[in-house]
LUMLOMI-184264 format. One record per residue (C-alpha): residue number from 1; y, z, x. Coordinates in Angstrom, 1 decimal, always signed. Each point is the difference from the previous one (the first is absolute). Example, Ala and Ser with C-alpha at 12.3 -4.5 7.8 and 13.67 -1.06 7.14 Angstrom:
% LUMLOMI-184264
{nr 1, yy -4.5, zz +7.8, xx +12.3}
{nr 2, yy +3.4, zz -0.7, xx +1.4}
***
This chain:
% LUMLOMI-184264
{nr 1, yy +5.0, zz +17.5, xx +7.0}
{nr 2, yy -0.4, zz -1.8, xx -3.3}
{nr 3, yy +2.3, zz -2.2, xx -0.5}
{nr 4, yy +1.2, zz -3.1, xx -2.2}
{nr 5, yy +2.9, zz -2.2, xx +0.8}
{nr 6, yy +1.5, zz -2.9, xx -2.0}
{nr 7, yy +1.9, zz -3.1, xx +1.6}
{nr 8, yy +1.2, zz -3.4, xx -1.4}
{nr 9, yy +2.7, zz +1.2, xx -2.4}
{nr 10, yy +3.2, zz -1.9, xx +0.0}
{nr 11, yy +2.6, zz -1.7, xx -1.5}
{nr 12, yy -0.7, zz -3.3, xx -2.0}
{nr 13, yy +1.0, zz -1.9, xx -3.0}
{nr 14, yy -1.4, zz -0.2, xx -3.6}
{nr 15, yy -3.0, zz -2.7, xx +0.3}
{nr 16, yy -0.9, zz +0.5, xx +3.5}
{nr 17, yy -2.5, zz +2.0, xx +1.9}
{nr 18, yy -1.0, zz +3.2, xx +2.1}
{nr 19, yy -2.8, zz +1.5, xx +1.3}
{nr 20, yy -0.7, zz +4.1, xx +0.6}
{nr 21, yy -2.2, zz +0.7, xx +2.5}
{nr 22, yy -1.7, zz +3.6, xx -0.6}
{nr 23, yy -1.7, zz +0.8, xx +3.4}
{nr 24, yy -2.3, zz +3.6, xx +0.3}
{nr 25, yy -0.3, zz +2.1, xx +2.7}
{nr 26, yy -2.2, zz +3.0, xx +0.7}
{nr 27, yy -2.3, zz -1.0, xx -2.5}
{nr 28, yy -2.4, zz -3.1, xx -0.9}
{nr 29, yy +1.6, zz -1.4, xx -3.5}
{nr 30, yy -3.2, zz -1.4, xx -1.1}
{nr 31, yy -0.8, zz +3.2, xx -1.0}
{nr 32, yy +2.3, zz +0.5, xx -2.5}
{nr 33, yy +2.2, zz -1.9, xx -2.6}
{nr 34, yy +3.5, zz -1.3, xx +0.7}
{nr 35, yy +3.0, zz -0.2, xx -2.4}
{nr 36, yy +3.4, zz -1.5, xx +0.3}
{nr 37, yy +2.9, zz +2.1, xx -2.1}
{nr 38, yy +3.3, zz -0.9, xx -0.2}
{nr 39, yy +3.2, zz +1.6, xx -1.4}
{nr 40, yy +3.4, zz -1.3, xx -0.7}
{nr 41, yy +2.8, zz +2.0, xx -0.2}
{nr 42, yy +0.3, zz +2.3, xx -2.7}
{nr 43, yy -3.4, zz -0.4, xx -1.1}
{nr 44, yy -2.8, zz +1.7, xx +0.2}
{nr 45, yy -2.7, zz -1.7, xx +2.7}
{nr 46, yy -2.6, zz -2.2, xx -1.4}
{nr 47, yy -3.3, zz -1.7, xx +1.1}
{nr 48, yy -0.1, zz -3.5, xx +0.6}
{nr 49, yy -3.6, zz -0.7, xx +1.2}
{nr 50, yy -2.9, zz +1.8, xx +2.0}
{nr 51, yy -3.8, zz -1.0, xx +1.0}
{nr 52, yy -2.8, zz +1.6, xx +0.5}
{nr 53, yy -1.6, zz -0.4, xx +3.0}
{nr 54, yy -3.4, zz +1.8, xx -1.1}
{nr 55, yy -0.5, zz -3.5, xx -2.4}
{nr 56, yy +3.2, zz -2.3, xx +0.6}
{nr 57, yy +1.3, zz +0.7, xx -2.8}
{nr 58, yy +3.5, zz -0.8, xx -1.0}
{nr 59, yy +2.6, zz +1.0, xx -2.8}
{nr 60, yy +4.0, zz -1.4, xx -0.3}
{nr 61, yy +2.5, zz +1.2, xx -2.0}
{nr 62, yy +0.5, zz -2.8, xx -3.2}
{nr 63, yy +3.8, zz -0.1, xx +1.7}
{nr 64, yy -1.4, zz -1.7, xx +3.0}
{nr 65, yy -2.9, zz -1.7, xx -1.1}
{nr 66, yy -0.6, zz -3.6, xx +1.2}
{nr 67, yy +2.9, zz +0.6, xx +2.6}
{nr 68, yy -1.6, zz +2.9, xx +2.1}
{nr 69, yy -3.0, zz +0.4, xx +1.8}
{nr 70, yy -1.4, zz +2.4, xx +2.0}
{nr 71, yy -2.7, zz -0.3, xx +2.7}
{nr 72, yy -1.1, zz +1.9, xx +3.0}
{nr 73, yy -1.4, zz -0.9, xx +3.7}
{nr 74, yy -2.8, zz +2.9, xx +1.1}
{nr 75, yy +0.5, zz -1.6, xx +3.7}
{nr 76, yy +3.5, zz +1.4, xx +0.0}
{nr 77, yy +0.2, zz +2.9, xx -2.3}
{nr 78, yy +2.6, zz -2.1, xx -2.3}
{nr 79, yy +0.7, zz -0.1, xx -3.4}
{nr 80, yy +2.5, zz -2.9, xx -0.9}
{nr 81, yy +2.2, zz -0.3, xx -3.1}
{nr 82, yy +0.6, zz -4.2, xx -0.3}
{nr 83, yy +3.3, zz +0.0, xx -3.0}
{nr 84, yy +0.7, zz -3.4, xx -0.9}
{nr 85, yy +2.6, zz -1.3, xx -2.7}
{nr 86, yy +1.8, zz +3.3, xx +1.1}
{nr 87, yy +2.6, zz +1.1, xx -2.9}
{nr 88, yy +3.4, zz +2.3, xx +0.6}
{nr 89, yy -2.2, zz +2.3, xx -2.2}
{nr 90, yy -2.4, zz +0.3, xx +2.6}
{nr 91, yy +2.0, zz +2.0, xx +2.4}
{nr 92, yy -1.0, zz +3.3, xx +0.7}
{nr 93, yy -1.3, zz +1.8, xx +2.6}
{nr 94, yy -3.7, zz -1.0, xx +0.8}
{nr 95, yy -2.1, zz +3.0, xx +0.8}
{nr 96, yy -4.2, zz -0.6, xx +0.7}
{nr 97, yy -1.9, zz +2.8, xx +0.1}
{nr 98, yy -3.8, zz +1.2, xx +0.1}
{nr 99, yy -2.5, zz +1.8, xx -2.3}
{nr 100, yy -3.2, zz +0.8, xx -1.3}
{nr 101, yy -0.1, zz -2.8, xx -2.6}
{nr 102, yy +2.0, zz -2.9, xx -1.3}
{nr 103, yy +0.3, zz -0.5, xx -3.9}
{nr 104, yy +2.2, zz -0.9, xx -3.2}
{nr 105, yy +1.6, zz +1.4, xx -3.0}
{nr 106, yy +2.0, zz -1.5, xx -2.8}
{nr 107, yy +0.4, zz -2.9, xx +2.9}
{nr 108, yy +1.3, zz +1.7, xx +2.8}
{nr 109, yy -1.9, zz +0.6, xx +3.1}
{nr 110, yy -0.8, zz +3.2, xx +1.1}
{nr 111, yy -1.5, zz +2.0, xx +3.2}
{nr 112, yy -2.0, zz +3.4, xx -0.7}
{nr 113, yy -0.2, zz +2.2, xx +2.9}
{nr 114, yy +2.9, zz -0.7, xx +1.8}
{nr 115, yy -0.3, zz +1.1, xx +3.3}
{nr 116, yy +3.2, zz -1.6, xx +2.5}
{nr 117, yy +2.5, zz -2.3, xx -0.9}
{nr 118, yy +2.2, zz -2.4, xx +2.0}
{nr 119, yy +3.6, zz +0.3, xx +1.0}
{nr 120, yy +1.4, zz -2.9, xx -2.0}
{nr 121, yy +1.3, zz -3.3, xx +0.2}
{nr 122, yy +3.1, zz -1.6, xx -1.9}
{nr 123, yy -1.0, zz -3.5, xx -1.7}
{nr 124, yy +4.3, zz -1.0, xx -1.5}
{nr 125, yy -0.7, zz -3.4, xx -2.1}
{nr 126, yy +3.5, zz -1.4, xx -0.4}
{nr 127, yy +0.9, zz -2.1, xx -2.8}
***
């Protein structure tokens, strides 16, 4: 079965720190590209960074550049989401997901050729 699941959401306060943990099953991530969504409530959901793992390449959202970053260990099938300087307008629900190909437009990431998304995890940055 093809699966993603998230882990490492929680509860923390504005300024600290959390990392999502985006771990595949039933097939080998490095063939495809890896995005992390999220969406608060009442809003639509958004992307927030992805890689490619054809090339390494990686986009961010300008929202969380210089606080996020996104890498990924092949060894374990992972993606990880590291959020520093976390804000209360960070929290959402953090979604990764997989696809054909990792790009941007007008500065948010986006995946083409979504194929399976994760269940979710809630990030809540109090203030």
């Amino acid at each position: 079965e093809v699966q993603l699941v998230e882990s490492g959401g929680g509860l923390v306060q504005a300024g600290g720190s959390l990392r999502l943990s985006c771990a595949a099953s039933g097939f080998t991530f490095d063939d495809y590209a890896i995005g992390w969504f999220r969406q608060a409530p009442g809003k639509e959901r958004e992307g927030v960074s992805c890689i490619n793992s054809s090339d390494g390449s990686i986009y961010y959202a300008d929202s969380v550049k210089g606080r996020f970053t996104i890498s990924s260990d092949i060894a374990k099938n992972t993606v990880y989401l590291q959020m520093n300087s976390l804000k209360p307008e960070d929290t959402a629900v953090y979604y990764c997901a997989a696809g054909d190909l990792c790009t941007v437009v007008a500065g948010t990431p986006l995946l083409r050729g979504l194929e399976v998304w994760g269940q979710g995890t809630q990030v809540t940055v109090s203030s």
